[in-house]
C-alpha positions in Angstrom: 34.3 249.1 107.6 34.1 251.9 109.6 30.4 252.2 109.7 30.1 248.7 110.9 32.0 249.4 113.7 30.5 253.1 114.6 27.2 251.2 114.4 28.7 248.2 116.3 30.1 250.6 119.6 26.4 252.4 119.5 24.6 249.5 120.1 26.7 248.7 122.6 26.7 252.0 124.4 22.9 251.8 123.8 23.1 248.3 126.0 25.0 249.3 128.7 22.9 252.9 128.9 20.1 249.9 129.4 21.6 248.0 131.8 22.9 250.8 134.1 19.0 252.2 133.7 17.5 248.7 135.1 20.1 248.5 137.4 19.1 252.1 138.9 15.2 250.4 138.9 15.9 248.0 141.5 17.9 249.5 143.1 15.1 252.2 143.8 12.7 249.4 144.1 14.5 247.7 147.1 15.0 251.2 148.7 11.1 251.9 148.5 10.4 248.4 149.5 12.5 248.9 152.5 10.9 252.4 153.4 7.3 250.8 153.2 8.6 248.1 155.4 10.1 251.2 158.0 6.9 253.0 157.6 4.9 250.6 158.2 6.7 250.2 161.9 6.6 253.3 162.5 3.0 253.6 162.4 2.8 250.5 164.5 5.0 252.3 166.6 3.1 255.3 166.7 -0.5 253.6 167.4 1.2 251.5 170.5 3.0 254.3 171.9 -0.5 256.3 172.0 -2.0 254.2 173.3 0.7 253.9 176.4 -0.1 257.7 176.8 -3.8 257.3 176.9 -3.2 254.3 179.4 -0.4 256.2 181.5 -2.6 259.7 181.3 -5.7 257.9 182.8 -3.5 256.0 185.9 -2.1 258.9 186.5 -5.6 260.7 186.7 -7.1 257.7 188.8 -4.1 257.8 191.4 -4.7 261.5 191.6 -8.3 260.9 192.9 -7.8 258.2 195.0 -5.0 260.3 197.0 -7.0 263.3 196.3 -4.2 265.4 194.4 -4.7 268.6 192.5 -2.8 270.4 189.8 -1.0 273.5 190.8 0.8 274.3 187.7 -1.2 276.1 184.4 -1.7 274.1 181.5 2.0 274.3 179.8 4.5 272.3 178.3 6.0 271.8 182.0 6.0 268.6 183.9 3.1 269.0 186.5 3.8 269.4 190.2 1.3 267.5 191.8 0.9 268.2 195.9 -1.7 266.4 198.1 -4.8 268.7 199.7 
């Protein structure tokens, strides 16, 4: 009959409205996995990379004193021209 098969292509449509809706979960699940996984090395990143700078600022600051060096420039976004006393 007719109502069978109304009721019949509704389930249907219902299933594959189901299966396209758990498809679209993991797929968003694997993206956020993978974006936890990229922020988590980019923190890492961050950390190491600071602590470079710290290192490089205090060599730079102990070879400035042994040679006895002083800072000519202000205090800008500029590299620093360093000249010896």
């Amino acid at each position: 009959s007719t109502m069978a098969s109304e009721k019949s292509r509704e389930i249907e449509a219902a299933k594959q409205r189901l299966a396209a809706a758990q498809s679209q979960v993991s797929s968003a699940s694997k993206k956020m996995e993978t974006a936890r996984a990229m922020m988590d090395a980019a923190e890492q990143n961050m950390k190491s990379s600071k602590k470079e700078l710290e290192g490089a600022e205090t060599f730079l600051k102990e070879v400035e004193k042994r040679w006895e060096v002083i800072d000519v420039d202000s205090e800008d976004e500029r590299p620093k021209i360093k000249r010896r006393k």
